[in-house]
N, C-alpha and C positions, 0 to 999 in steps of 0.2 A: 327731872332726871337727865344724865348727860348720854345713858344708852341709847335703846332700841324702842322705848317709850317711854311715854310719861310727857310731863311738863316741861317745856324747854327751861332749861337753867338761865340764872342772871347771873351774874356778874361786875355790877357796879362797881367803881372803886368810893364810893361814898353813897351816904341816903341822899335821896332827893331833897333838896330843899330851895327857901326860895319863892318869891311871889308868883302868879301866873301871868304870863305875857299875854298880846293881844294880836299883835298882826307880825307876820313873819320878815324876820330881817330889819325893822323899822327899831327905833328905842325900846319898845316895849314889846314882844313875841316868843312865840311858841315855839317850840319842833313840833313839825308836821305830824310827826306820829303819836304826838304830846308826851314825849320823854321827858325828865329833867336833864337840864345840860349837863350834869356828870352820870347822866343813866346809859349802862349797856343795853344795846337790843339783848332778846333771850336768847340765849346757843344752844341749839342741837346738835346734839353728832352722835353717829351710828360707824362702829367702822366695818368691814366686810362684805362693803358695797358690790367692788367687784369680782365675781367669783375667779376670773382669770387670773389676775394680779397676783402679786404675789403677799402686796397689802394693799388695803384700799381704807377710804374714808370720805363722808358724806357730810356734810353741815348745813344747818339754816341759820343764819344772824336775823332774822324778823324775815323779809322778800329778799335776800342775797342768799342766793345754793350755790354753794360749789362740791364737788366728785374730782378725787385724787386719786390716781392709783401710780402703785408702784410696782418697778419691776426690775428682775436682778437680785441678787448680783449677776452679770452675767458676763463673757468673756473680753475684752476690750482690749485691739491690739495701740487704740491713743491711749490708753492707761499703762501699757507697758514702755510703750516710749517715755513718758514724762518720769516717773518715780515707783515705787513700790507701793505708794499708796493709791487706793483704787479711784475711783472718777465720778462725778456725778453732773449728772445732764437735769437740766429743768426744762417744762415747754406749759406757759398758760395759754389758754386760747376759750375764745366766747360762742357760745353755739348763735345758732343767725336767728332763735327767736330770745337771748338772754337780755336785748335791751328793747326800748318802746320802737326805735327806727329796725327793723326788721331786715332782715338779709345782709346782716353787717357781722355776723361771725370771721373769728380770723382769729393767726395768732398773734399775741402778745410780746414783742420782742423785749418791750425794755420791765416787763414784769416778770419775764423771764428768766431777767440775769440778774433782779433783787432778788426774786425768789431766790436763786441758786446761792447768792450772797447772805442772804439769811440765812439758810440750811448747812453750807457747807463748814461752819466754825463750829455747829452743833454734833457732827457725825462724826465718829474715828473712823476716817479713809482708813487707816493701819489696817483696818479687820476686815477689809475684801480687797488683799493687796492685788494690781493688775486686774481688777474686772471693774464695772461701769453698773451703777445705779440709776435707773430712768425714772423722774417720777413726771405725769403727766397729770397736768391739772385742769379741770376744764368747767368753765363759767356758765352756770345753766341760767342762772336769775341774776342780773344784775341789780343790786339796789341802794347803793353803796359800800364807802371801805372793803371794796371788791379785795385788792391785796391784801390788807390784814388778814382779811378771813383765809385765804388760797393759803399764806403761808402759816397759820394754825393747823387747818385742815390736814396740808400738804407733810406737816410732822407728825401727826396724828397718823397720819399712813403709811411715814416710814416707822414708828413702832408699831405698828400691824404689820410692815413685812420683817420685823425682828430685825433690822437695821440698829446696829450699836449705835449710842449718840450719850454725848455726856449728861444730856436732859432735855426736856423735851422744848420744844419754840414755840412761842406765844407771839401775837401781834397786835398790837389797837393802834388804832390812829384819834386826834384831836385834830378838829375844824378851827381857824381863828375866825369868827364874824362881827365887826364891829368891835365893842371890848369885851365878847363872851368868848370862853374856850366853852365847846361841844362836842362830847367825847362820842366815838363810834358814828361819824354824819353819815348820814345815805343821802342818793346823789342829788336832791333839791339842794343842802348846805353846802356839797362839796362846790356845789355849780355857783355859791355865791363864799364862797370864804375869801378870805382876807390872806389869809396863811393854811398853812399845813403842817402836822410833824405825827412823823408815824414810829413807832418803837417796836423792833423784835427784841427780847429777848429769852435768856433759859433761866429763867423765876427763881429757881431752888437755888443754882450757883449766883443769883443777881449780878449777872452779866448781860451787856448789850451785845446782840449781833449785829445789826443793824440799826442806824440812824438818819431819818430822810427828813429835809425840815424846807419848805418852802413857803417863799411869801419874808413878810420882814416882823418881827418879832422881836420886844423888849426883853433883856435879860429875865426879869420875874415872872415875865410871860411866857418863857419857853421853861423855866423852871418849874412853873408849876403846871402847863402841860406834860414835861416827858414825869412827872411825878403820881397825876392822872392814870396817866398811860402804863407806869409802872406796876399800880395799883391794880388798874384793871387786869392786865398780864397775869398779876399771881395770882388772881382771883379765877380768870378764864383755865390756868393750867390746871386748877384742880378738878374745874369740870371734864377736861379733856385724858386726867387721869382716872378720875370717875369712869366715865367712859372704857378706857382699857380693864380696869378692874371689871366690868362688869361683862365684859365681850370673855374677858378671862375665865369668868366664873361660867359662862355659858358654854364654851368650848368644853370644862372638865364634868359639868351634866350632862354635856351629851356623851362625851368617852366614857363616862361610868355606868 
């Protein structure tokens, strides 16, 4: 289930298959978590985390939590300087027990201004002209594809605060190691890959928001990564609309 319980959803963009590997990283190995290389961690998410917000939203990808909230619209006199359309601020930041080195919370400056670059093509600024949107993301567990997950989450929360948007943002990222693409790596793969490419986009409209690709990559090899990534996306949005249908349906049992 993608709500308030149940069974964390998958979301693969393929079945598993494929022989088994034996030692990690070498010609022949595993994922440490013994995924298959094009398997999703499970996703959770519950939105209405936090009761102050104005939306909030909570996810687990296997050991990676992150907690979103949002807030706003609210008055913004940089929002009336620039245009009529309204504003949106992003801020990720790690609490100081969310990785193994301890005391290292802080914020995120250049996750910060992807995040905002993912989300901002998604939302009609038009429909809160001259106010400012905050949404504030903050990394409890880190265990990789830390950013994918914040900017899934982090839209999931702006439609929990009824935030317009032409549909909703999805993100996966693909590891290169050796000649295997590994779709959704946590940080042992991240800490040995080759390359990188991460993909947001809004599923329904299949349009890209974002595209970040590091490391050096063969034409067929980025091809069938962002194809991956693709895959998984429309896959991850329906759990994340699951999820609002069901936040939905429990909002109108309780008012009845």
């Amino acid at each position: 289930m993608a709500g308030k319980s149940g069974t964390p959803a998958t979301y693969s963009p393929s079945p598993t298959t494929g022989k088994k590997k034996s030692t990690l990283f070498k010609e022949d190995w595993i994922r440490p978590d013994g995924r298959g290389f094009h398997q999703c961690r499970p996703a959770f998410f519950r939105t209405g985390a936090v009761n102050a917000a104005s939306g909030s939203a909570y996810a687990e990808f296997g050991n990676t939590k992150v907690i979103v909230s949002v807030f706003g619209p609210r008055e913004s006199k940089k929002a009336m300087l620039y245009s009529d359309s309204g504003r949106l601020n992003c801020n990720v930041s790690y609490t100081t027990f969310s990785t193994p080195v301890r005391g290292q919370g802080s914020d995120h400056k250049e996750y910060s201004s992807m995040l905002h670059k993912a989300l901002e093509g998604a939302i009609i600024l038009e429909s809160f002209p001259k106010t400012t949107v905050d949404v504030f993301a903050l990394v409890l567990e880190s265990s990789g594809s830390d950013l994918p997950v914040v900017i899934s989450v982090a839209s999931l929360a702006l439609a929990d605060a009824g935030i317009l948007m032409y549909d909703l943002v999805a993100s996966v990222s693909v590891s290169c190691i050796g000649k295997s693409l590994v779709i959704d790596p946590i940080s042992e793969e991240e800490n040995c890959q080759d390359g990188s490419l991460l993909i947001t986009c809004m599923p329904s409209r299949y349009e890209i928001t974002q595209l970040t690709v590091t490391g050096e990559w063969s034409t067929p090899k980025i091809n069938e990564g962002m194809q991956l990534c693709l895959d998984a996306c429309a896959k991850l949005a329906k759990i994340m609309r699951s999820c609002l249908k069901e936040s939905a349906s429990d909002a109108q049992d309780e008012s009845s």
